[in-house]
Steps between C-alpha positions, in 0.01 A plus 500: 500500500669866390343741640506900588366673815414813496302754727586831665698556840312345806315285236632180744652405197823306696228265724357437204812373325634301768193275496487469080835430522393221778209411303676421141889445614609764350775749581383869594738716325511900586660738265729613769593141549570456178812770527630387771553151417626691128763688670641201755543348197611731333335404152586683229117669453570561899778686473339692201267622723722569790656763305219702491426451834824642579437803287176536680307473171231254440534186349378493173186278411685246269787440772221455749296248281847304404565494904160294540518326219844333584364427882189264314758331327579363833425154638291623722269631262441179311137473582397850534550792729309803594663849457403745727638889468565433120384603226440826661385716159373417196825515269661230762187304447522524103838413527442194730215403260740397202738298763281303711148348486326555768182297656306780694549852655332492853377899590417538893287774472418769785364816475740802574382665782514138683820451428592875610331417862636154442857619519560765688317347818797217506712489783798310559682393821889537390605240764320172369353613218138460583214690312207676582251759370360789724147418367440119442795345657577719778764447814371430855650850614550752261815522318677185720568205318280190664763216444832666605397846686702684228392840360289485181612739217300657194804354208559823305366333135185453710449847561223728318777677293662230371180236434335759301776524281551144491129476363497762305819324329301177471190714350747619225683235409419168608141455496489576120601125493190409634290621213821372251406188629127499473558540154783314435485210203765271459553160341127486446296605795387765741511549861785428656420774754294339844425799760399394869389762730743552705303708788376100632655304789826365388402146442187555340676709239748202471202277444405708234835495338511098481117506405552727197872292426279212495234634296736554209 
């Protein structure tokens, strides 16, 4: 099974991966993953990018799309994956098109003003790592961790400044795959796009991830 994950910040996207990755053995493979593993190994398409990097210029789209291609060329990959954080714009997602056929994009959609609240009411305990939210997951005592006593902290991309920005990113450039999708045609046949809603309890939106896999 190849698949693509999309959805916008807070979406819940990486609980969602972790159990279709569970669910069809495959490996969950992150963009940022993807260059790290490049540049330990220093690959030849890895080091490519790295010298933008090191410029502080952006990586060009064909450099990105030959860094993902060569990581599905490994072992790993042999019976599928599910990319997550990639393609992140519609010229990646051309591009990716003419390399690699893929099964099914799977869009977790929620609306934006969710995800705004969604977001920015996270809190984090620094110590263990524990997680709440100040409105449906809140601590015991305010702002006091209730596993290790530690102090919980607002994480700075969490903050209204920065999510909005990170949305309004998304907005521009990323969820224009959604509709590329919709209408996408290849080898044949239409609808490789399945959207979920992604404002559900986490396992029922699961559920209907398998449910529509199944379906097709």
């Amino acid at each position: 099974m190849k698949l693509v994950l999309l959805g916008p910040p807070g979406a819940g996207k990486g609980t969602q991966a972790v159990q279709i990755c569970e669910a069809y053995g495959i490996p969950h493979i992150s963009t940022g993953d993807i260059f790290r593993k490049a540049f330990k190994d220093q690959t030849e398409v890895g080091m490519k990018a790295k010298t933008y990097l090191d410029k502080g210029l952006l990586v060009p789209d064909e450099v990105v799309v030959d860094i993902v291609e060569e990581r599905l060329t490994a072992e790993d990959c042999k019976n599928g994956f599910l990319l997550d954080g990639f393609p992140r714009t519609v010229i990646q997602a051309m591009a990716l098109d003419e390399r690699i056929l893929l099964n099914y994009i799977i869009n977790v959609d929620v609306p934006t003003d969710i995800l705004f609240a969604r977001i920015t009411g996270r809190r984090v305990c620094p110590d263990c790592g524990a997680i709440y939210h100040v409105e449906t997951l809140p601590s015991q005592k305010e702002g006091i961790c209730d596993q290790c006593g530690g102090l919980l902290i607002q994480r700075d991309d969490d903050k209204e400044d920065t999510v909005r920005n990170r949305l309004i990113v998304y907005e521009e450039q990323t969820k224009p795959l959604v509709a590329f999708y919709k209408d996408h045609i290849k080898y044949g046949r239409r609808g490789l796009l399945i959207t979920v809603d992604g404002q559900q309890d986490i396992d029922k939106v699961f559920a209907d991830i398998r449910s529509a896999l199944v379906g097709k």
